[in-house]
C-alpha positions in Angstrom: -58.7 -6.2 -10.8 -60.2 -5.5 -14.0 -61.0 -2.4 -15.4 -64.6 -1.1 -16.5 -64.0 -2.0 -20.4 -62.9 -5.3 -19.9 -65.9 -5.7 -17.4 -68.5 -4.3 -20.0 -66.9 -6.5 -22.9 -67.1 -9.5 -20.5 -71.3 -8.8 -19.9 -71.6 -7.9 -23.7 -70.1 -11.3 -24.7 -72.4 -12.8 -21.8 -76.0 -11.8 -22.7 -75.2 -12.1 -26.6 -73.5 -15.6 -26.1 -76.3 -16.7 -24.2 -79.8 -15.6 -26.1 -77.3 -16.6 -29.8 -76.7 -20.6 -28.2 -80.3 -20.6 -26.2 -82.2 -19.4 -29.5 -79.7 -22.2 -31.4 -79.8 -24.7 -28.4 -83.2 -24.5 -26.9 -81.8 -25.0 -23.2 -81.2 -22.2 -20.1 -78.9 -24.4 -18.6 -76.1 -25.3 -21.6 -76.3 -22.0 -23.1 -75.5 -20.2 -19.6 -73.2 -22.5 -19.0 -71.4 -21.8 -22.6 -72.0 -17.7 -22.0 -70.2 -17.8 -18.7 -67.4 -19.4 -20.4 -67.2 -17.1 -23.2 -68.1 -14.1 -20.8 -64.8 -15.4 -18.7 -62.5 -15.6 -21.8 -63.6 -12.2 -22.8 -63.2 -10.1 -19.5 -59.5 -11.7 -19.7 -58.8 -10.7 -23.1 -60.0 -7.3 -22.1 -58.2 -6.9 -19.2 -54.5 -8.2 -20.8 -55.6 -6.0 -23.9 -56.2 -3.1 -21.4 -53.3 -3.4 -19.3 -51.3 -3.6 -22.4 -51.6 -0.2 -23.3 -51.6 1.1 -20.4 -47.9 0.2 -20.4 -47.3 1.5 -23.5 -49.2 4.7 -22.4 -47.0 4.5 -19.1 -43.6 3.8 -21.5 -44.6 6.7 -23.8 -45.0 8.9 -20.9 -41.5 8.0 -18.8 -40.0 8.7 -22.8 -41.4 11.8 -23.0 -40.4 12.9 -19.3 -36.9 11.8 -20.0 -36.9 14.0 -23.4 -38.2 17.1 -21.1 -35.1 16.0 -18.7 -32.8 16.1 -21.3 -33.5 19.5 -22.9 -33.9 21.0 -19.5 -30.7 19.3 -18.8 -28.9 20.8 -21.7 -29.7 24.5 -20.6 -27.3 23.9 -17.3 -24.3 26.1 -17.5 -22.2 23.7 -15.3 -20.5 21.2 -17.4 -20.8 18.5 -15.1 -24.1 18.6 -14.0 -25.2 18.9 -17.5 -22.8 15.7 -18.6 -24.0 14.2 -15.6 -27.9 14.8 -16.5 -27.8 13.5 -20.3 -25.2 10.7 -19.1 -29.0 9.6 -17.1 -30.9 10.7 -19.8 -29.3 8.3 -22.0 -29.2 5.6 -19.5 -33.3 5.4 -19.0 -33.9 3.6 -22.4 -31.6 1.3 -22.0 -33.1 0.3 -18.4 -36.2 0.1 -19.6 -35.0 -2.3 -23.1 -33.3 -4.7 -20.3 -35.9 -4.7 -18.0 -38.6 -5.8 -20.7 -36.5 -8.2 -22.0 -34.1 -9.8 -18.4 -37.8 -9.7 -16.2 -41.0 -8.2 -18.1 -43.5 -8.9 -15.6 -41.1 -6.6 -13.7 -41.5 -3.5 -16.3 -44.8 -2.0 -15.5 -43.3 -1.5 -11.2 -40.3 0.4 -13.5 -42.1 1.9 -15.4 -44.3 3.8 -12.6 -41.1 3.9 -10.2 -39.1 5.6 -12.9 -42.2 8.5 -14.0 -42.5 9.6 -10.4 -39.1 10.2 -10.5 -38.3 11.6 -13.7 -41.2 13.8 -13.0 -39.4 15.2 -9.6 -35.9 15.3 -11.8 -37.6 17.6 -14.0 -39.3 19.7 -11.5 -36.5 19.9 -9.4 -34.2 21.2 -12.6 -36.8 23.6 -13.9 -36.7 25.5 -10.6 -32.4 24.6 -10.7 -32.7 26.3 -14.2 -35.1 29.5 -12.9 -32.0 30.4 -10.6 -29.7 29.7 -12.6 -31.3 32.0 -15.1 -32.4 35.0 -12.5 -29.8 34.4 -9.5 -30.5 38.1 -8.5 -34.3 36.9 -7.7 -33.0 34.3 -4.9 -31.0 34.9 -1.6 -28.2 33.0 -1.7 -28.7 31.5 -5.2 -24.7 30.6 -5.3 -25.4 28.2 -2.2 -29.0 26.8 -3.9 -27.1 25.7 -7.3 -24.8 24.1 -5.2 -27.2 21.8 -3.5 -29.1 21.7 -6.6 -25.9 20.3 -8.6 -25.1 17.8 -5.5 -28.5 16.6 -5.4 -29.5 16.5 -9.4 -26.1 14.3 -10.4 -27.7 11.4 -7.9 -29.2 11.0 -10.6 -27.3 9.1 -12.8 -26.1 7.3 -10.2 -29.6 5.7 -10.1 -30.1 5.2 -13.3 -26.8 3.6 -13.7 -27.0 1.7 -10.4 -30.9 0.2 -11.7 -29.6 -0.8 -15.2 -26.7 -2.3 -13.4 -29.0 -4.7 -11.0 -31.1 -5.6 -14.1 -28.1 -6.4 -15.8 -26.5 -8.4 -13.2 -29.7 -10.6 -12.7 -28.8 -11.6 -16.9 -25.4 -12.4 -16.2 -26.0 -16.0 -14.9 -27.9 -16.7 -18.2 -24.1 -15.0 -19.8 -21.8 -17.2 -17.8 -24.0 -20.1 -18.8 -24.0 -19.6 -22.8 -20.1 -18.8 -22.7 -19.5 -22.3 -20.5 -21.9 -23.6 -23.1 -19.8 -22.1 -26.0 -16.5 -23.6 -24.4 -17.3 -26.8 -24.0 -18.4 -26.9 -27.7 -15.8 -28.1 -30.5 -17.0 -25.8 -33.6 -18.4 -27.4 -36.5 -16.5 -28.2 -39.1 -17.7 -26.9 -42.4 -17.6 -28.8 -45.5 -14.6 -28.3 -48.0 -15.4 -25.9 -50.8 -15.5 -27.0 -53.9 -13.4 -25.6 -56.3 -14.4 -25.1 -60.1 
């Protein structure tokens, strides 16, 4: 559906379109016709244009989630949750570089699908990080890192479970250049001259 700006650019290039080629033309019928045309191209142009940056808006915001992760991460005292955490951290770019390049039309889905859950990563390790820092202000804080530390290391299992199916659907393309490669006797270069 397209948005209001592609819309508006769409009726802009209609009505100008058609009084410029009418005025020019002298006939309704051909000039309309032309407008619509040029009205149809335009709303298009807006709406890839548009939907463009909205997934680099999108991409800029998962980036900038994943950065809030990662310092949030580094305050954990436990050594293995806070591996764990930047282990993920480090793994989002990388999902998001194969993604765009193995399936693009796939990466705004990612894109959204990975924000909502950075964005509950981070919540959930900003409150992991308040008890951690002020145990004495929660009953049973011992027992709430605990699930917090079970719970917060799923995440790089997902991360590394996503970039590994995005991966895997690029190995078939792999196996196919290396069977390509073997089957291939290598070029023989010309002799060098020596002077």
């Amino acid at each position: 559906m397209p948005n209001n700006s592609a819309v508006i650019a769409a009726l802009a290039v209609l009505v100008a379109s058609f009084l410029g080629l009418y005025a020019v033309l002298g006939s309704a019928g051909g000039a309309a016709l032309v407008a619509v045309g040029a009205a149809v191209l335009a709303g298009l142009a807006g709406h890839t244009v548009s939907q463009s940056a909205r997934r680099r808006r999108l991409a800029r915001d998962v980036s900038e989630v994943n950065g809030r992760v990662a310092a949030l991460a580094a305050r954990v005292s436990h050594a293995a949750t806070r591996s764990s955490l930047l282990r993920a951290c480090d793994t989002v770019p990388r999902l998001l570089e194969r993604t765009g390049t193995v399936d693009p039309a796939a990466l705004p889905a990612t894109l959204h699908k990975l924000h909502d859950y950075l964005l509950s990563v981070e919540s959930a390790l900003r409150r992991y990080a308040e008890i951690q820092d002020h145990p004495s202000s929660y009953r049973d804080a011992e027992n709430l890192l605990a699930a917090g530390r079970r719970t917060l290391t799923g995440f790089e299992s997902f991360a590394a479970h996503a970039a590994g199916q995005v991966g895997d659907a690029n190995l078939e393309s792999f196996f196919r250049d290396l069977a390509h490669l073997e089957l291939m006797t290598p070029p023989r270069l010309p002799p060098s001259e020596e002077l």
